[in-house]
N, C-alpha and C positions, 0 to 999 in steps of 0.2 A: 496423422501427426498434428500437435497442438502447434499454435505457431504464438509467436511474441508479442503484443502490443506494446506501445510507447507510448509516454506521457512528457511531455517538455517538463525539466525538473529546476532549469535556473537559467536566469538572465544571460545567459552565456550561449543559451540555447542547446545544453544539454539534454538528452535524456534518458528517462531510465525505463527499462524493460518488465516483463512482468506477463506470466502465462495468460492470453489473450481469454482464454477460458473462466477465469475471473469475473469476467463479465457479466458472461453467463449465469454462473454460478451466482451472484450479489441480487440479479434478479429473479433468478429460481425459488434462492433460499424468503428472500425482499428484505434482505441485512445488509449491510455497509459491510465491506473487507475491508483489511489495512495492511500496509506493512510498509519496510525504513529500505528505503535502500539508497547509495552512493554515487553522486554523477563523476565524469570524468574530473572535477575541478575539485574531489574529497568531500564537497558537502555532499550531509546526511538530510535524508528529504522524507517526512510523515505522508504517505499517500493514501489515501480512503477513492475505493473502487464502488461510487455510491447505486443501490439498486435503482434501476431505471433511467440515468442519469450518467454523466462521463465522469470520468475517474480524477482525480486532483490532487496535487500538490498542498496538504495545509499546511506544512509547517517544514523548515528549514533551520538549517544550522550545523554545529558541529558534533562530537561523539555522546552530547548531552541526551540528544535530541531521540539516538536511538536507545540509551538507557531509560528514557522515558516512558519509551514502548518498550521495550525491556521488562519494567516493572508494572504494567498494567495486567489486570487481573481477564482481559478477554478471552475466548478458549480461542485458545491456537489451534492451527490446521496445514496439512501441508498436500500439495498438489504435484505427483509426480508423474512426467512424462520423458518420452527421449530426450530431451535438453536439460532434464536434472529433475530435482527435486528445489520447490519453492516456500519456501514456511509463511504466512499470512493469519492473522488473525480475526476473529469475528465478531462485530461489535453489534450487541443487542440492541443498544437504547443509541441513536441519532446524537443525542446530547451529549454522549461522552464524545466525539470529537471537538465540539465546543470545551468542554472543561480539559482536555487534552492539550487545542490550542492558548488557553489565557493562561 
């Protein structure tokens, strides 16, 4: 059984979840994951799962935030286990979360 990691997603001291296997996976592959997900308080939160490195919160906000990943050109990917299926994305180049966050 996969089990869940957390990441603190807002000053409220939310957070959000996300297949702990991830991890693994971002240092396997040695790519950054990403995906948008929702804390209790409605904000939408940019998270990058960086290879070797803890996973982070970049970017914040409201339903803009996930349209934005939304329309990025990364290949998607999805990780299913007994607790669902989780869609994340795979970012080649380091950079693009920089031009992601300005």
């Amino acid at each position: 059984m996969s089990g869940l990691a957390t990441v603190r997603a807002c000053d409220q001291g939310h957070v959000v979840h996300y297949p702990e296997t991830l991890d693994a996976t971002a240092i396997e592959s040695m790519r950054e994951l990403a995906f948008c997900s929702t804390c209790e308080c409605g904000t939408v939160h940019f998270v990058v799962v960086w290879a070797g490195d803890r996973t982070r919160v970049m970017a914040s906000g409201g339903p803009e935030v996930f349209e934005k990943f939304e329309a990025q050109t990364w290949p998607g990917a999805t990780h299913t286990d007994e607790l669902g299926t989780f869609f994340y994305r795979v970012i080649d180049n380091p950079l693009a979360v920089t031009l992601f966050t300005s």
